[in-house]
C-alpha positions, 0 to 999 in steps of 0.5 A, a space after each residue: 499466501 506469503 503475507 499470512 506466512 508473514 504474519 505467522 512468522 511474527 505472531 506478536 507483531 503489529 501490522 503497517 499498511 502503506 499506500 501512495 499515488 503519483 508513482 503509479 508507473 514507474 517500475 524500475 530504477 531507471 523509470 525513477 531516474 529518467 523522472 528525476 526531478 519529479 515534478 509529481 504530486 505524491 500523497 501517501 497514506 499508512 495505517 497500523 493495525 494492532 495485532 488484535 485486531 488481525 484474526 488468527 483464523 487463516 480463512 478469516 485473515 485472508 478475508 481481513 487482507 483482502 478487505 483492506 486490499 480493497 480499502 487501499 484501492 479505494 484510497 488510492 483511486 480518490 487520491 489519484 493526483 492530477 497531472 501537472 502540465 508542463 510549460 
Protein backbone atom coordinates (compact mmCIF):
# COMPACT_ATOMS: atom_id res chain seq x y z
CA UNK A 1 0.00 0.00 0.00
CA UNK A 2 1.91 3.18 -1.12
CA UNK A 3 0.25 5.16 1.40
CA UNK A 4 1.68 3.24 4.36
CA UNK A 5 5.24 3.16 2.68
CA UNK A 6 4.47 6.95 2.69
CA UNK A 7 4.22 6.83 6.02
CA UNK A 8 7.18 4.48 6.90
CA UNK A 9 9.24 6.77 4.87
CA UNK A 10 8.53 9.74 7.06
CA UNK A 11 8.12 8.11 10.32
CA UNK A 12 7.90 11.78 12.23
CA UNK A 13 5.83 13.42 9.90
CA UNK A 14 2.40 14.67 10.54
CA UNK A 15 -0.49 13.58 8.12
CA UNK A 16 -2.77 16.07 5.95
CA UNK A 17 -6.07 15.08 4.69
CA UNK A 18 -7.52 16.83 1.83
CA UNK A 19 -11.21 16.65 0.40
CA UNK A 20 -13.21 18.56 -2.25
CA UNK A 21 -16.38 18.67 -4.28
CA UNK A 22 -17.04 20.49 -7.50
CA UNK A 23 -14.50 18.70 -9.43
CA UNK A 24 -15.67 15.67 -9.47
CA UNK A 25 -15.31 15.18 -13.37
CA UNK A 26 -12.79 16.62 -14.54
CA UNK A 27 -9.82 14.07 -15.18
CA UNK A 28 -7.32 15.69 -17.45
CA UNK A 29 -5.83 19.10 -17.89
CA UNK A 30 -7.82 19.56 -21.05
CA UNK A 31 -11.37 18.86 -18.67
CA UNK A 32 -9.88 21.81 -16.84
CA UNK A 33 -9.42 23.94 -19.52
CA UNK A 34 -12.42 23.29 -21.58
CA UNK A 35 -14.39 24.58 -17.97
CA UNK A 36 -12.36 27.62 -17.62
CA UNK A 37 -14.25 30.13 -16.43
CA UNK A 38 -15.62 27.93 -13.70
CA UNK A 39 -18.72 28.71 -12.83
CA UNK A 40 -18.43 25.93 -10.09
CA UNK A 41 -19.08 25.82 -6.33
CA UNK A 42 -16.04 24.21 -5.14
CA UNK A 43 -15.78 23.59 -1.29
CA UNK A 44 -12.75 21.78 0.32
CA UNK A 45 -12.10 20.75 3.40
CA UNK A 46 -8.66 19.33 5.24
CA UNK A 47 -7.56 17.77 8.29
CA UNK A 48 -4.17 17.15 10.07
CA UNK A 49 -3.61 14.53 11.93
CA UNK A 50 -0.74 14.41 14.38
CA UNK A 51 1.46 11.45 14.26
CA UNK A 52 0.46 10.05 17.40
CA UNK A 53 -2.41 9.53 16.62
CA UNK A 54 -1.61 7.22 13.24
CA UNK A 55 -1.04 3.51 14.74
CA UNK A 56 2.16 2.26 14.11
CA UNK A 57 0.88 -1.38 13.66
CA UNK A 58 0.64 -1.65 9.82
CA UNK A 59 -2.82 -3.86 9.98
CA UNK A 60 -4.34 -1.22 12.38
CA UNK A 61 -2.98 1.65 9.99
CA UNK A 62 -4.56 0.11 7.05
CA UNK A 63 -7.87 0.17 9.06
CA UNK A 64 -7.10 3.73 10.39
CA UNK A 65 -6.56 4.97 6.38
CA UNK A 66 -9.35 3.10 5.52
CA UNK A 67 -11.84 4.82 8.07
CA UNK A 68 -10.77 8.03 7.25
CA UNK A 69 -11.15 6.80 3.31
CA UNK A 70 -14.97 6.62 4.47
CA UNK A 71 -15.02 9.83 6.56
CA UNK A 72 -13.78 11.87 3.36
CA UNK A 73 -16.52 9.89 1.26
CA UNK A 74 -19.19 10.97 3.80
CA UNK A 75 -17.82 14.52 3.64
CA UNK A 76 -18.09 14.71 0.37
CA UNK A 77 -21.40 13.17 -0.32
CA UNK A 78 -22.88 15.97 2.14
CA UNK A 79 -21.01 18.49 0.55
CA UNK A 80 -21.75 17.86 -3.09
CA UNK A 81 -22.66 21.21 -4.39
CA UNK A 82 -25.72 21.76 -6.60
CA UNK A 83 -25.48 22.54 -10.01
CA UNK A 84 -25.83 26.07 -11.25
CA UNK A 85 -28.00 26.61 -14.10
CA UNK A 86 -27.03 28.62 -16.88
CA UNK A 87 -29.07 31.46 -18.33
Amino acid sequence: MASSAALDAAPEADVVLVAHTGLDHMLTVADVWRELPMDKELIMRWWEVPRADIPADRDERIDWLFGWWEHIDAWIDHHKPKELHRS
